[in-house]
SESE-637540 format. One record per residue: residue number from 1; residue in three letters; x, y, z of N, C-alpha, C in turn. Coordinates in steps of 0.02 Angstrom, whole numbers. Example, Ala and Ser with C-alpha at 12.3 -4.5 7.8 and 13.67 -1.06 7.14 Angstrom:
REM SESE-637540
1,ALA,660,-284,390,615,-225,390,660,-165,390
2,SER,642,-112,354,684,-53,357,645,2,394
***
This chain:
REM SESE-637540
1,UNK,2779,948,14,2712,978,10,2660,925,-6
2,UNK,2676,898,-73,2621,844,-68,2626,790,-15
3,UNK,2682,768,7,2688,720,69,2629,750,120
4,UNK,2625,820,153,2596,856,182,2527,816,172
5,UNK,2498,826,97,2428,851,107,2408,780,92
6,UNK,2450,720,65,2434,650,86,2423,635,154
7,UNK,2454,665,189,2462,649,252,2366,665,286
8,UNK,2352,744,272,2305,797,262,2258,725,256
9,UNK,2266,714,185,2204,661,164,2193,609,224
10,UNK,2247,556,217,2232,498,264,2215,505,317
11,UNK,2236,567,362,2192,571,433,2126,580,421
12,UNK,2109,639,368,2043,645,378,1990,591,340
13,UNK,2004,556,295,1980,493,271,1975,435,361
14,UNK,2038,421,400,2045,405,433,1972,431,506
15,UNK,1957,500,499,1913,519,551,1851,507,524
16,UNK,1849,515,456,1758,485,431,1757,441,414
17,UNK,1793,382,414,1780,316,432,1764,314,500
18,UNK,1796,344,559,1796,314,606,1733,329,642
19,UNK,1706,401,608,1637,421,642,1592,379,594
20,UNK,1603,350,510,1546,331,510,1540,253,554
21,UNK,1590,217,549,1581,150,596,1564,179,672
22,UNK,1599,212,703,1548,237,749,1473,238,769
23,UNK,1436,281,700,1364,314,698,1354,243,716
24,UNK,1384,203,627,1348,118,622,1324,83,693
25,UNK,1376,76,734,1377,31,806,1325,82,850
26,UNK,1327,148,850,1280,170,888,1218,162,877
27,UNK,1206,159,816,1143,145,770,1106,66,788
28,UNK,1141,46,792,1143,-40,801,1128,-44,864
29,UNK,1193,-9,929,1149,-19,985,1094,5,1014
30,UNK,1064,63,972,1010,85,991,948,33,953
31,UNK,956,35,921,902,-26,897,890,-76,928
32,UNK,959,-114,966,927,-192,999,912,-165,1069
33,UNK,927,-104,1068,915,-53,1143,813,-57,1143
34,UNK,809,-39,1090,712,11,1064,704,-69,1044
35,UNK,719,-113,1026,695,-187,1004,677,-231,1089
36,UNK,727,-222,1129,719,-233,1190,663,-197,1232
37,UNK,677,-148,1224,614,-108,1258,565,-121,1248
38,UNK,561,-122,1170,484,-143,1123,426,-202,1161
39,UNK,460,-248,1183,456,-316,1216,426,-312,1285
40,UNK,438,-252,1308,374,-260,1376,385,-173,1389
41,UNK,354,-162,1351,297,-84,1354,294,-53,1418
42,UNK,268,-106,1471,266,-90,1548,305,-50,1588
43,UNK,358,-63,1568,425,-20,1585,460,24,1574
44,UNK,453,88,1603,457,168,1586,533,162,1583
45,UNK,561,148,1522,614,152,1487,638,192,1453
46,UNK,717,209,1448,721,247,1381,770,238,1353
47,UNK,799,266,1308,863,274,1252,926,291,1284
48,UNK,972,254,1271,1031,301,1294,1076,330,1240
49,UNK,1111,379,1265,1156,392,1195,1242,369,1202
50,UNK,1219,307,1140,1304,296,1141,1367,300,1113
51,UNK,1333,379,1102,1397,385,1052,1387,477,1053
52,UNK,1438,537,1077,1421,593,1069,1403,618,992
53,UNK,1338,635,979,1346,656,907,1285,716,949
54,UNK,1279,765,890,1213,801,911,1142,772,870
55,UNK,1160,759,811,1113,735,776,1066,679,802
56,UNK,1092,631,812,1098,586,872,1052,578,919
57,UNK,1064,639,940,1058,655,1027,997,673,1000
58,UNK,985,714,970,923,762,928,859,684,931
59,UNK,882,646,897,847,584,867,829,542,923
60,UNK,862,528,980,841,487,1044,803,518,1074
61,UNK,802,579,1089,760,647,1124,699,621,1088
62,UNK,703,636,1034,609,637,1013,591,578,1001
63,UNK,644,527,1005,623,421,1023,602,416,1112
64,UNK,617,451,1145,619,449,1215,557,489,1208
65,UNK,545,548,1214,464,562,1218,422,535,1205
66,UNK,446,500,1125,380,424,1114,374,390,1158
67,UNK,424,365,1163,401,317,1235,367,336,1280
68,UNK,404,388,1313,343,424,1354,294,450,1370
69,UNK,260,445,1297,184,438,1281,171,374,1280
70,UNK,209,337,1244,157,268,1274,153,253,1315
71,UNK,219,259,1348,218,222,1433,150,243,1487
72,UNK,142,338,1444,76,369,1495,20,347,1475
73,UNK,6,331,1413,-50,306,1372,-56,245,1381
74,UNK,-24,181,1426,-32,124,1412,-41,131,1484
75,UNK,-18,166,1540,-57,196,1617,-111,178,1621
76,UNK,-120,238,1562,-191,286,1578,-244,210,1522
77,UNK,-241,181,1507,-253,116,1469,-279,64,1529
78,UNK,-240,71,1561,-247,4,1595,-278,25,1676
79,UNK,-276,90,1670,-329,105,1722,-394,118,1703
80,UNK,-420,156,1630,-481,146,1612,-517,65,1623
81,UNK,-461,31,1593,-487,-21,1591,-506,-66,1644
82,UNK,-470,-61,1703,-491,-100,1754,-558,-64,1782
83,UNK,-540,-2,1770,-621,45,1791,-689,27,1769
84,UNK,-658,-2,1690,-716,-55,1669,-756,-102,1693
85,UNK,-667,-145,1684,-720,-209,1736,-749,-195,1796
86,UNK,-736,-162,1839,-751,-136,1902,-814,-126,1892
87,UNK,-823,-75,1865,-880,-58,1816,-931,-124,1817
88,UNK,-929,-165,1768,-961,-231,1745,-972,-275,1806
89,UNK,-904,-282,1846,-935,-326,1921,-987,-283,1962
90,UNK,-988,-225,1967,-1032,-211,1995,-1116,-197,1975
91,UNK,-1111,-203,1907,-1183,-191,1871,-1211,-271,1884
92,UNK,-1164,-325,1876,-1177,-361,1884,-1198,-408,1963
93,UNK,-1161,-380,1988,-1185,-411,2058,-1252,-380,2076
94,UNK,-1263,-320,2053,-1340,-279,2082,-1369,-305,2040
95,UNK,-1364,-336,1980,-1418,-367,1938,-1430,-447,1970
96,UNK,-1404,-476,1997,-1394,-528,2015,-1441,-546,2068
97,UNK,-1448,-532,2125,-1485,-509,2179,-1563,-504,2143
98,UNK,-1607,-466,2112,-1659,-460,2111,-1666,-514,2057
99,UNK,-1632,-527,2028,-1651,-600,1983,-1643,-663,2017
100,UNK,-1609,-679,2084,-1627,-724,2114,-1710,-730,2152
101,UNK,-1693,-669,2176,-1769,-653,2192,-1822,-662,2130
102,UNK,-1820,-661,2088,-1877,-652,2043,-1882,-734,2017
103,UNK,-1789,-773,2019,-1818,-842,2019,-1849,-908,2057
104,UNK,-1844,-854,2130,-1868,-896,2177,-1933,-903,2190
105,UNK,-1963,-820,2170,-2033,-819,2181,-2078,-847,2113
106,UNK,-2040,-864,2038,-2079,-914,1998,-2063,-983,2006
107,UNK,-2005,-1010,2038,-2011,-1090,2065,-2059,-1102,2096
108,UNK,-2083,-1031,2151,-2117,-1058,2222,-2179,-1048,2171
109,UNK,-2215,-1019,2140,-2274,-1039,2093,-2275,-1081,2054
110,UNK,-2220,-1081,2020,-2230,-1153,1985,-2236,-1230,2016
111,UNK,-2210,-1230,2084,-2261,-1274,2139,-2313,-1284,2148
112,UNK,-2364,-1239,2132,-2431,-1233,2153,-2459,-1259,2095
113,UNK,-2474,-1317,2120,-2491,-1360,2079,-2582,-1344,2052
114,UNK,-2608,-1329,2121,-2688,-1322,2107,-2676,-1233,2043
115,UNK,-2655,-1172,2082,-2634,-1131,2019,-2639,-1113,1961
116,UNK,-2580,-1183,1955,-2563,-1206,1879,-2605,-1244,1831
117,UNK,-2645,-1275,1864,-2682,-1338,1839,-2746,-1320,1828
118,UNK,-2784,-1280,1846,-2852,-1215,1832,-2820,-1177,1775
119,UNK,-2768,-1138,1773,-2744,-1096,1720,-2687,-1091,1674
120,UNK,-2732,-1143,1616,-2653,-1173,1591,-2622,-1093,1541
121,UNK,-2649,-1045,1525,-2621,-998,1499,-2570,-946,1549
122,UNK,-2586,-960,1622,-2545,-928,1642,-2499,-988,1676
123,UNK,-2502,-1039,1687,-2446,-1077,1670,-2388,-1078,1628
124,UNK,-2414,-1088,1557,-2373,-1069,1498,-2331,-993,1508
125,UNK,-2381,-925,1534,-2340,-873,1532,-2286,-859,1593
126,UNK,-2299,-918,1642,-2259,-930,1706,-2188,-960,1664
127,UNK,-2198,-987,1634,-2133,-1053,1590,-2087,-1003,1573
128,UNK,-2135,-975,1528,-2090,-915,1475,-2057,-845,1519
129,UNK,-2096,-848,1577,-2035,-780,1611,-1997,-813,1656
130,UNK,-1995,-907,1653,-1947,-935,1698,-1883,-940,1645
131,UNK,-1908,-943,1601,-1843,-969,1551,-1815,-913,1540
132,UNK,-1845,-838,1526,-1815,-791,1510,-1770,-766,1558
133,UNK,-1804,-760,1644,-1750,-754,1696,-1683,-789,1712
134,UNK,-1687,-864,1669,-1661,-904,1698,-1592,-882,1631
135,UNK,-1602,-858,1615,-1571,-845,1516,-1518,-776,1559
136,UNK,-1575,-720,1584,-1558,-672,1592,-1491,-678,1664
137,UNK,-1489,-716,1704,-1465,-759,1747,-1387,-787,1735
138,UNK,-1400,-813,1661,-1346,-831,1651,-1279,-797,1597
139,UNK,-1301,-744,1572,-1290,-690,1542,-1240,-637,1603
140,UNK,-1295,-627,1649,-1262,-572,1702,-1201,-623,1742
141,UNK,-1208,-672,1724,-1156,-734,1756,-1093,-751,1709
142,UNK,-1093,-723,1648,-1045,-712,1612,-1006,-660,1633
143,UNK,-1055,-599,1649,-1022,-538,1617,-995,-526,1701
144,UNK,-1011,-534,1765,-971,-556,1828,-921,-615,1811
145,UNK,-928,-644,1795,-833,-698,1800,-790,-659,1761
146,UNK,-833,-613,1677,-778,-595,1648,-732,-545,1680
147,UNK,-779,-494,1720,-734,-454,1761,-704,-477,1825
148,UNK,-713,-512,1861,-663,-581,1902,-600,-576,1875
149,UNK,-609,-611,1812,-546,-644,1772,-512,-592,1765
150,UNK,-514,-532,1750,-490,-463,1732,-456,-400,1800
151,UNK,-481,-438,1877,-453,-418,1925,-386,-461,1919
152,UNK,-338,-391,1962,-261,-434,1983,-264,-478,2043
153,UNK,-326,-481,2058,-330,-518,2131,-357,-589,2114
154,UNK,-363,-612,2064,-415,-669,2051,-362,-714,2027
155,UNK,-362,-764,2093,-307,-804,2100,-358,-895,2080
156,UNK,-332,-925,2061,-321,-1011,2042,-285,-1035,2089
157,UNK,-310,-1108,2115,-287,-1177,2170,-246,-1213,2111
158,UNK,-200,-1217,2116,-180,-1272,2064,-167,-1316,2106
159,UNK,-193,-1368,2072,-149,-1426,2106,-191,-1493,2047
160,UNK,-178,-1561,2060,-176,-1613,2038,-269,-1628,2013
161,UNK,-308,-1623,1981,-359,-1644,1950,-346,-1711,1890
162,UNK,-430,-1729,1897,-444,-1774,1849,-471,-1759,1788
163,UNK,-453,-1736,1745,-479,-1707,1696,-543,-1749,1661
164,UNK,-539,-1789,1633,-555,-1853,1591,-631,-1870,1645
165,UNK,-629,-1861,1705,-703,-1883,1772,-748,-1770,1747
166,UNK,-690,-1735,1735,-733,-1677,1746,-774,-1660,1673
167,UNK,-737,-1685,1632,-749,-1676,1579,-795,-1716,1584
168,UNK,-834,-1784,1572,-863,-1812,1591,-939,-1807,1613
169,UNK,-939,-1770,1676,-968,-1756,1735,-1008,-1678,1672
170,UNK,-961,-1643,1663,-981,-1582,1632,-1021,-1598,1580
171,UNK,-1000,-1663,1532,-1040,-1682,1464,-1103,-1701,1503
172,UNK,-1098,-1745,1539,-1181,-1756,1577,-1211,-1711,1607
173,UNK,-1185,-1665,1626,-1241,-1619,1647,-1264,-1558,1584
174,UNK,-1226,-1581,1545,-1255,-1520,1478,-1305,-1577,1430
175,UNK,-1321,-1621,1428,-1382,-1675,1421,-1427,-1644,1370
176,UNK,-1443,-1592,1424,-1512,-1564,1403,-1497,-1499,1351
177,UNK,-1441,-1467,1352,-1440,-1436,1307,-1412,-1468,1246
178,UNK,-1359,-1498,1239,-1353,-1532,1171,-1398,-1581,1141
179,UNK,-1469,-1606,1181,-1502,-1631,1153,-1570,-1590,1135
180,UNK,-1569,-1518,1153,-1613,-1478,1120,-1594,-1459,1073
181,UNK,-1522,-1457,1059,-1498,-1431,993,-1508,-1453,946
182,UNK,-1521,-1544,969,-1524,-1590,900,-1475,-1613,861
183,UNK,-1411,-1594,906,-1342,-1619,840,-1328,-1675,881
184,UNK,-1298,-1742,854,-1257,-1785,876,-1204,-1776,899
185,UNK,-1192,-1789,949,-1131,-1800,1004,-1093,-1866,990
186,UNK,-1031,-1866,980,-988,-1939,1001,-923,-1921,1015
187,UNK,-927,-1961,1080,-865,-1968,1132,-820,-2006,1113
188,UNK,-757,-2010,1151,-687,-2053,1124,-672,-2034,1183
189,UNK,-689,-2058,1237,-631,-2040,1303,-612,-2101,1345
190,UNK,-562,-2090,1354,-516,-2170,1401,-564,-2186,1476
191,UNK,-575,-2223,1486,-596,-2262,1560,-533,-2261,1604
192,UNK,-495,-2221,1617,-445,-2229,1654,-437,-2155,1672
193,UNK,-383,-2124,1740,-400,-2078,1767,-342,-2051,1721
194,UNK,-332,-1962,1719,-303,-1926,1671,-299,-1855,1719
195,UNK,-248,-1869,1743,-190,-1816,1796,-179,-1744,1738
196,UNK,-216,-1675,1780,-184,-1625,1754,-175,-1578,1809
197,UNK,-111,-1526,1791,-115,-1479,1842,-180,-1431,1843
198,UNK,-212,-1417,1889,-276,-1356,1862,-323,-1361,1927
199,UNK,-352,-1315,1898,-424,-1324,1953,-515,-1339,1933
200,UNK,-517,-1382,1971,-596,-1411,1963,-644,-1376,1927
201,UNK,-657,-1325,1982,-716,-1263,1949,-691,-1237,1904
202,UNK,-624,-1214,1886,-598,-1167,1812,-612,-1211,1744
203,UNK,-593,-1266,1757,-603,-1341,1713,-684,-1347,1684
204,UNK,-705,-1345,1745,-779,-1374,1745,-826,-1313,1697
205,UNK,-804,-1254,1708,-837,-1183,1669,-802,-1169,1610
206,UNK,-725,-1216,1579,-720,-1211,1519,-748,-1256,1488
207,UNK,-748,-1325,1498,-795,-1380,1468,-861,-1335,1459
208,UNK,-903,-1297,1519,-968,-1304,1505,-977,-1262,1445
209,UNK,-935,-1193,1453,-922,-1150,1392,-918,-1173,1328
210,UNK,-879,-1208,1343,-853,-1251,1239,-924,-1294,1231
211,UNK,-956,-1311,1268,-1003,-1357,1244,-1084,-1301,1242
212,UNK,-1081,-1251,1266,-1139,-1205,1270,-1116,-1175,1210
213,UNK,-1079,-1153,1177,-1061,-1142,1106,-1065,-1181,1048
214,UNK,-1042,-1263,1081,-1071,-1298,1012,-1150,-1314,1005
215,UNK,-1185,-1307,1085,-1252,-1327,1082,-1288,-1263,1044
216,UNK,-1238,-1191,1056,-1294,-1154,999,-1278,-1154,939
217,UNK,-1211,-1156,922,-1180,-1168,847,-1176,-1208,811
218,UNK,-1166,-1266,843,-1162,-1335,812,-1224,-1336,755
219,UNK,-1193,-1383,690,-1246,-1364,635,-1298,-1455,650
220,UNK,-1245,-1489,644,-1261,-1550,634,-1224,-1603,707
221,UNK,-1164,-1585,702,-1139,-1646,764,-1087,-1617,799
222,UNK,-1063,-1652,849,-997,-1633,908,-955,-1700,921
223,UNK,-897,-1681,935,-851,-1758,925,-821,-1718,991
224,UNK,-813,-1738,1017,-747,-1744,1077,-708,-1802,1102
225,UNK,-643,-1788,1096,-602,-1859,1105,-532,-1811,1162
226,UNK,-485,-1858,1186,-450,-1844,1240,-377,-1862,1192
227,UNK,-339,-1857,1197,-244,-1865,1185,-212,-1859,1240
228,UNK,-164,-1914,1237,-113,-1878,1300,-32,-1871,1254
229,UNK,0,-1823,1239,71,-1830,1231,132,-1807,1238
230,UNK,177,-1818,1262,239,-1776,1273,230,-1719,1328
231,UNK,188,-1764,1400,176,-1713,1467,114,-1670,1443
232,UNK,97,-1672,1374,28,-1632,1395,-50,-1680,1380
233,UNK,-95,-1646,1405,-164,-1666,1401,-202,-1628,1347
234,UNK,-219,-1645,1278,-256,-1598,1246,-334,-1644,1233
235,UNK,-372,-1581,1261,-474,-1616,1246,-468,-1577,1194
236,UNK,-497,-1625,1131,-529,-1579,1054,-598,-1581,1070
237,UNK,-627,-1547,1042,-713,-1495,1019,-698,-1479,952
238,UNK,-741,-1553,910,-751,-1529,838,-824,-1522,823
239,UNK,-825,-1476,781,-911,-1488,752,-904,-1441,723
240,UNK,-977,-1472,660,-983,-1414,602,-990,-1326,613
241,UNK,-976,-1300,576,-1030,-1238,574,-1050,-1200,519
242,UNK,-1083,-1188,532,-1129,-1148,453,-1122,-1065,444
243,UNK,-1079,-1018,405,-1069,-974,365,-1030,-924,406
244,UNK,-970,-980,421,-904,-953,456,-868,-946,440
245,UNK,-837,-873,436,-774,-856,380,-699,-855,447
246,UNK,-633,-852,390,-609,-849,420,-582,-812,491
247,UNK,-630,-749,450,-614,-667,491,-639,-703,565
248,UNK,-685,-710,551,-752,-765,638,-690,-794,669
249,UNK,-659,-842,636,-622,-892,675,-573,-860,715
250,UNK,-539,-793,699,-492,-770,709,-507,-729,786
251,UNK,-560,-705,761,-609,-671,825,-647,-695,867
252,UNK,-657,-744,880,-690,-801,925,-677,-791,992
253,UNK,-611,-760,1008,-583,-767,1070,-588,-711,1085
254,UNK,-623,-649,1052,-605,-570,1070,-682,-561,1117
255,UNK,-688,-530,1169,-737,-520,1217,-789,-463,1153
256,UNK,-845,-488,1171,-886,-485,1156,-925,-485,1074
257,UNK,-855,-544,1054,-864,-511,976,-944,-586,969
258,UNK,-976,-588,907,-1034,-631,909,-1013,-638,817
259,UNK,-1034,-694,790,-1046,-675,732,-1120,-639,707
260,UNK,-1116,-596,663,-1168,-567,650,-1219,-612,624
261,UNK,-1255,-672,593,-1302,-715,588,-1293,-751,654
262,UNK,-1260,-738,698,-1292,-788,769,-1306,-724,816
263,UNK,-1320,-684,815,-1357,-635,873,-1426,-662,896
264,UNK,-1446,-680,858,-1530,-710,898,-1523,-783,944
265,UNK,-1464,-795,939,-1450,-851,965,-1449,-841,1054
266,UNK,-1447,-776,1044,-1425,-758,1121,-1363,-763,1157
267,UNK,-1347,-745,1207,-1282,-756,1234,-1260,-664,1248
268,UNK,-1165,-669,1272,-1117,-621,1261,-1086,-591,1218
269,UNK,-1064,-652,1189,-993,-647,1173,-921,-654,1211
270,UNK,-958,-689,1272,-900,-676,1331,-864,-743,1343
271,UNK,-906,-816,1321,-938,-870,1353,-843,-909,1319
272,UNK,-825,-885,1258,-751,-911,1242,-699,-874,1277
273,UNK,-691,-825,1271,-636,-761,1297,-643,-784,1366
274,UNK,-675,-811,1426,-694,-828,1476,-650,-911,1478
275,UNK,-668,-946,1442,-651,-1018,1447,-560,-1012,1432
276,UNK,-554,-955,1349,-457,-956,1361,-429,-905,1436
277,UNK,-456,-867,1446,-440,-843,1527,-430,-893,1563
278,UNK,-464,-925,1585,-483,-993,1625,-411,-1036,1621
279,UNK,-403,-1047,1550,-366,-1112,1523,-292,-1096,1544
280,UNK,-292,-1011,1522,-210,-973,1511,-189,-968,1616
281,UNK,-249,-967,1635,-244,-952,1707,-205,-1008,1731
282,UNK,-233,-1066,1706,-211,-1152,1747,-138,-1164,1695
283,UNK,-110,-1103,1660,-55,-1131,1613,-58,-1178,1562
284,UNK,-131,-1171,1536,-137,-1219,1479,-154,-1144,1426
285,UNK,-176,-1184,1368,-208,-1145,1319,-257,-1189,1291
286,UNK,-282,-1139,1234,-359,-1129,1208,-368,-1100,1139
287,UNK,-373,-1146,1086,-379,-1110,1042,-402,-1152,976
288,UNK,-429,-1099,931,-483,-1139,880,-462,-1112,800
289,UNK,-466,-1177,762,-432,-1177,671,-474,-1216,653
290,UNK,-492,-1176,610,-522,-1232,533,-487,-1303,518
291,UNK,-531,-1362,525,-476,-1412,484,-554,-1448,456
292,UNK,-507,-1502,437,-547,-1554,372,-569,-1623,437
293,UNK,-626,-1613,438,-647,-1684,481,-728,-1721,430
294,UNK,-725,-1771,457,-794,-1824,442,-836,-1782,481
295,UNK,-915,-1766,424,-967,-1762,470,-1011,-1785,444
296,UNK,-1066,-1813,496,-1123,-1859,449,-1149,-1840,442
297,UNK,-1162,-1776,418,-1223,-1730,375,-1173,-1656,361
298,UNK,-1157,-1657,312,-1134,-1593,271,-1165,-1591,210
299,UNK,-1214,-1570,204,-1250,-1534,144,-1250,-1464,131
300,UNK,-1241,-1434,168,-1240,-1337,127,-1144,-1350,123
301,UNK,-1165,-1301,74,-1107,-1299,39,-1055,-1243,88
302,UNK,-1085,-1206,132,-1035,-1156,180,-1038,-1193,246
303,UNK,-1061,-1257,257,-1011,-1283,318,-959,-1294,324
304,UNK,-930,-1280,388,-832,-1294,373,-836,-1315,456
305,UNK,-787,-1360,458,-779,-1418,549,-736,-1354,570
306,UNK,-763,-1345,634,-721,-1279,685,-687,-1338,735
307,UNK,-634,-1308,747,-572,-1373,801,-565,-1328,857
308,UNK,-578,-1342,927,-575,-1323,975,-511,-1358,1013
309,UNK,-456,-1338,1026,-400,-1383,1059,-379,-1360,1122
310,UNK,-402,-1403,1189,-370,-1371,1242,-332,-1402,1288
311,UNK,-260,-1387,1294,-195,-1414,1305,-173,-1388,1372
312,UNK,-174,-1435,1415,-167,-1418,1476,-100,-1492,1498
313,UNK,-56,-1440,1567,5,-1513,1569,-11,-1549,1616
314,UNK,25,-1622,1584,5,-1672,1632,30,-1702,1692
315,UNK,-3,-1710,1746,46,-1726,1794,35,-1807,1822
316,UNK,71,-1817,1850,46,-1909,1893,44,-1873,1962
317,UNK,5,-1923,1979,-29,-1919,2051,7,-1959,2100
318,UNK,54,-1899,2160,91,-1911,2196,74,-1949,2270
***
């Protein structure tokens, strides 16, 4: 009799071990199952059950409907959103059009020399709606590339560039704005040519970007220097800035964010989020940290050096 109910015991000790190591492993593979999934959202996935339990089964059922709200919610996400940009390229291209027109017909007066030269007050008010169009111009020229960048159709040439001639080429033609700004500029770049994979124009509109940001931000100066190491190409963009917290730094790259004391400065908010698009497009990156640099004028006590680093790979020229 007691032999019996030893017996009694050890099987059934024997079956709830075996279901709980069971649950355990089912438990486990459902996790690196929902850990896997986790990892690209995109894919109308679900749970399987590997192990008959009801409880179980109960618990994947209402893990599988989650999913299947996000999967519909991340749809319905990503079609608002292209509806957006869609949206934005087209406000923008109809804005585009009558502001060429409106800058062609104050060039062609600001020619007229006899005009201008009888009436210097409407001269002056000729200046001021050239600059403002020309402002407004380049604004609606943000907010068209940003939705570009945001079509699945907006393809990049890669192939073999000179980085080090564009970069270059880009610092000289921004002249005039970093010397209205008034901050000191100093270069560090090699006289020799500097092979990257990428493209010209994508290159040429992140330089102008990083430097149309330090020409409005910049407190005091701008350093740009070149590195080459271990196959990649990284251009730094250092310079001060004045009453930038960390939260700012973090958000720099988010479309349309501004810091709140630079709104009069004018602009998007688009002009960075635009340049790492650009960068991530040609397979480089883009991205900005607080560090400790020399500057020859730090007097307020809330300047801190913003580091701009953009790392693109290097190739030799075949």
């Amino acid at each position: 009799m007691y032999l019996f109910i030893l017996i009694v015991i050890i099987i059934a000790c024997g079956y709830f071990a075996f279901r709980y190591f069971s649950l355990i492993n089912a438990l486990k593979e459902t996790t690196m199952e929902l850990e896997d999934i986790r990892k690209d959202l995109s894919q109308n996935r679900i749970l399987h059950l590997p192990l008959p339990d009801k409880h179980l089964e109960n618990l994947l059922i209402s893990m599988n409907a989650t999913l299947k709200e996000t999967h519909k919610e991340r749809q319905s996400y990503g079609k608002r959103e292209k509806e957006f940009q869609k949206q934005i390229e087209n406000i923008s291209h109809d804005l585009r059009t009558p502001l060429t027109v409106i800058l062609g017909y104050l060039k062609l007066i600001d020619k007229s020399e006899n005009m201008l030269q009888t009436d210097s007050e409407l001269a002056e008010t000729l200046q001021i709606m050239k600059q403002k169009a020309e402002t407004m111009e380049s604004l609606v020229s943000q907010l068209y590339s940003f939705s570009r960048l945001g079509a699945d159709n907006y393809e990049l040439t890669i192939h073999e560039v000179d980085i080090n001639r564009i970069l270059k080429e880009t610092l000289l033609g921004s002249y005039q704005i970093l010397e209205k700004s008034g901050i000191s500029v100093n270069t560090a770049l090699p006289d020799t040519v500097v092979w990257v994979w990428g493209e010209e124009t994508a290159l040429e509109r992140v330089f102008s970007n990083l430097l149309q940001n330090a020409g409005r931000y910049a407190n005091s100066f701008l350093n740009i220097y070149l590195e080459e190491a271990a196959g990649k190409v990284i251009v730094h963009f250092e310079n001060d800035a004045k009453g930038l917290s960390e939260h700012d730094i973090l958000h720099l790259f988010d479309r349309f964010y501004m810091q709140d004391n630079s709104r009069h400065q004018g602009g998007t908010g688009l002009g960075l989020t635009i340049a790492r698009s650009l960068a991530e497009k040609m397979d480089g990156s883009l991205r900005a940290y607080k560090t400790d640099c020399e500057a020859p004028e730090k007097t307020a006590a809330d300047n801190i050096c913003l580091h701009f680093e953009l790392c693109m790979c290097q190739c030799g020229k075949h």
